[in-house]
N, C-alpha and C positions, 0 to 999 in steps of 0.2 A: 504493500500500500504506500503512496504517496500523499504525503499532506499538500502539496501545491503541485499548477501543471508544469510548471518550470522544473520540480524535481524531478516529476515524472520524463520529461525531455532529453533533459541530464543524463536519466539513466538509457533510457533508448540508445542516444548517441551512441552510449558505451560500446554498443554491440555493433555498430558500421564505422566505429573510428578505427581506420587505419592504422596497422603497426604491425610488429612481431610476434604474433603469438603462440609461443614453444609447448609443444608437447610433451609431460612429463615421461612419458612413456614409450614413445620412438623419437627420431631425427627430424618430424612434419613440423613444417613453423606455418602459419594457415596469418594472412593479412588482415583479418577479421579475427574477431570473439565468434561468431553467428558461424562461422568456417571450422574452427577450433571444437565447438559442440559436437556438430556436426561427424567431426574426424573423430570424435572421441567414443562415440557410439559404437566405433567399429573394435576399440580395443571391450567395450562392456557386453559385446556384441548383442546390440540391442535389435535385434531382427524381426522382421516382422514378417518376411515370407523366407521358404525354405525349398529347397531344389529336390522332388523326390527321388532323384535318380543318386546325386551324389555328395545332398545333404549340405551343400552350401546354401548360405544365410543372405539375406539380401534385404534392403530397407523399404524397396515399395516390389509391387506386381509386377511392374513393367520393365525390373532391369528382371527381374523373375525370367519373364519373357522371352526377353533379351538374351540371357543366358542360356537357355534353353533353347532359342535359334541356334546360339555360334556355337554351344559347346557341346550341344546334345543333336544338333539335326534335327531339332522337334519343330511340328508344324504346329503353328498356333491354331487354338481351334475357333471359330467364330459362332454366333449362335445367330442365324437366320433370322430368328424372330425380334429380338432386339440390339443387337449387331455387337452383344458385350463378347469378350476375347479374352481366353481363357489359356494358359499353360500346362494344362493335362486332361488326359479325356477323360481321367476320370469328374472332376473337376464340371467339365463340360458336361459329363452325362448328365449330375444331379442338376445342374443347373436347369438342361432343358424338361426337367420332370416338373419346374415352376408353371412352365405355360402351358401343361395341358390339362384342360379343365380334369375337375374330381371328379363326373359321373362318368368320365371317358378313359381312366385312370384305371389300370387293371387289378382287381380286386378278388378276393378267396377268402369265400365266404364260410364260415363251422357250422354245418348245417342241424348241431349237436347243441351249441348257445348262441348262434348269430353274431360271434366276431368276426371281425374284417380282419386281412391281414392286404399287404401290398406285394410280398413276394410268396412264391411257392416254396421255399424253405420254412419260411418262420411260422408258413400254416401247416406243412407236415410235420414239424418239431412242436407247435400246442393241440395237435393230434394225436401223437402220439403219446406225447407226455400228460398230458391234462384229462383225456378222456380214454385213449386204451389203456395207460398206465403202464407203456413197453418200458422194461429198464433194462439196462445193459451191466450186467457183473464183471469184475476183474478175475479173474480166476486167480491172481496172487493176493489181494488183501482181501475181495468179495467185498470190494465196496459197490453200489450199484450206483451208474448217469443216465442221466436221460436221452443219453444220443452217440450213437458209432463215435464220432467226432472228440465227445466230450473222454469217450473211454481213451479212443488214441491217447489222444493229449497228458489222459491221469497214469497209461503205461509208461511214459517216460520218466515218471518217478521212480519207477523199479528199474528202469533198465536204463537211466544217469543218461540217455540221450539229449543232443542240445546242439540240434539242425540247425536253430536260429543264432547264426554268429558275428556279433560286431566285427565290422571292417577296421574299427578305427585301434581296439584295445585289443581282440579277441575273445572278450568275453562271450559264452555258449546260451540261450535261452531255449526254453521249453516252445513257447511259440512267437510267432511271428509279431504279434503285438506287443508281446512283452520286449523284443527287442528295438520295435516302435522308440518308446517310450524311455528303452537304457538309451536310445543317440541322444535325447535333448539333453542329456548329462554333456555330451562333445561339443552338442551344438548350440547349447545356451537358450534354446527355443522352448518359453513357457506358455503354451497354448489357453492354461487352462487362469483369468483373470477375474481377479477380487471386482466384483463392481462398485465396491465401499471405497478402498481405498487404492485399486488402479493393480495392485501388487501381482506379480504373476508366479505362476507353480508349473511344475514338468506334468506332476501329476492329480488327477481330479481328487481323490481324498486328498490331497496336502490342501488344495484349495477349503472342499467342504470343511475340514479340519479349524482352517485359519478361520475362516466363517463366523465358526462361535465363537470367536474370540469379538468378535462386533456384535453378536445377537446376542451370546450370553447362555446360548442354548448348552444344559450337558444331560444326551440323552443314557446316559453312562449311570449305572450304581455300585455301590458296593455290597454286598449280599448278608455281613455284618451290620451295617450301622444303617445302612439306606442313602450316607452323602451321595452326591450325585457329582459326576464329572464328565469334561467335554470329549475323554477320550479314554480309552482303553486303557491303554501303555499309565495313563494316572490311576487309574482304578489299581490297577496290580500294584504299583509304587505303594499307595495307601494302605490296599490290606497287607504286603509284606513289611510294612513301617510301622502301620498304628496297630494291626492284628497276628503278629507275629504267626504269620501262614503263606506255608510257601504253594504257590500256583504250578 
C-alpha cells in the first residue's frame, strides 16, 4: 500500500529504471528489475506448462507449443469449432468432448439403478463390482479386487516388480501414475493449488491436507480420548505420546 500517488510512482519507476541487475544465482545481469523477476523464475522453476514427452517446464502454452514443433515434430492440433490450438491430442480430445451437446454425448446406461456412465469401462467395472459382486482373489495373500486390472497391479507386491521407471533418478514404480506424480519431484510442477492462499502441492492429499489448516477441519480421532485431529500421522503421535500404545 501507498499512502500518496507520488509514492506509489516512485515505486513503479523502480521496476523500468535502467541499470545492472545481477543474479544471485548465475552470471545473467537483466537491464530491468521486471527482466530480473522474470529470469528468476527459471532458477524456482516456477512453470506452468510441462512437455509430456520429455518433461520440460515452460512459463506459458505457446512456447509449450513451440517446443513441441522444433523439438518433438509435433503437429499442433486445432479444434474446428472454435479455432483454440492445443499441444497434444490428448489434450485436444477432451477439449472437443466440450462442444458436443449432452443428449448426443454417448452414454451406458445400468439398466439394474439407472446410472449413467460416459465410457464402456467404468460401466462394466460398477457392473461388475456393484451388482454381480465378481471379485478377483490373489492366490498368495487371498486378498480379493474388484477388477483383472486392480489384481495385476496388487501382484506386484509379491513379486517387487516396478515397470514404471524414472528417467531422471531410476527410481522403479508399481504403476504408471505413480511415477506421474514421483517426476514433479524433478520437475518442480505443483498441479494441485490452494485456492486460499495460491500455495501449490505435487500431490492432491498434501493439498487437501494443507486445507485444514485454513478451514480448521480435523476429520481425525483418537479412539482413547475422542480429541480430534487434521490428520492421521497426529493421531498416532498423540496416542503413542499421551496413551502410551504403540500402533
Amino acid at each position: 500500500m501507498f499512502r500518496t500517488i507520488a509514492q506509489k510512482d516512485s515505486h513503479v519507476s523502480t521496476h523500468f529504471t535502467e541499470g545492472e541487475f545481477k543474479c544471485d544465482e548465475c552470471p545473467y545481469v537483466a537491464k530491468r528489475v521486471v527482466y530480473l523477476k522474470s529470469h528468476m523464475k527459471r532458477h524456482r522453476k516456477e512453470y506452468t506448462s510441462f512437455c509430456e514427452i520429455c518433461q520440460e517446464g515452460f512459463f506459458s502454452k505457446d512456447k509449450l507449443l513451440t517446443h513441441n514443433i522444433q523439438k518433438h515434430d509435433a503437429q499442433p492440433f486445432q479444434c474446428e469449432t472454435c479455432k483454440k490450438i492445443f499441444s497434444s491430442k490428448n489434450s485436444f480430445y477432451i477439449h472437443n468432448k466440450t462442444h458436443i451437446p449432452l443428449e448426443e454425448r454417448v452414454n451406458y446406461q445400468c439398466e439394474l439403478c439407472g446410472r449413467s456412465f460416459n465410457n464402456l469401462k467404468s460401466f462394466r467395472y460398477h457392473t461388475n463390482t456393484i451388482h454381480l459382486g465378481i471379485k478377483f482373489e490373489c492366490e498368495v495373500c487371498h486378498r480379493k479386487m474388484s477388477s483383472k486390472e486392480h489384481l495385476r497391479l496388487h501382484m506386484r507386491t509379491h513379486t517387487g516388480e516396478r515397470p514404471a521407471v524414472c528417467s531422471v533418478c531410476g527410481k522403479g514404480f508399481k504403476r504408471n501414475d505413480a511415477l506421474t506424480e514421483h517426476m514433479r519431484i524433478h520437475t518442480g510442477h505443483r498441479p494441485y493449488v490452494c485456492e486460499m492462499c495460491g500455495k501449490g502441492f505435487t500431490q492432491k492429499q498434501a493439498l487437501n491436507t494443507h486445507k485444514r489448516g485454513h478451514t480448521g477441519e480435523k476429520p481425525y480421532h483418537c479412539d482413547f480420548c475422542m480429541e480430534r485431529f487434521s490428520t492421521k500421522a497426529l493421531v498416532k503421535h498423540h496416542i503413542q505420546s499421551h496413551h502410551n500404545a504403540l500402533l
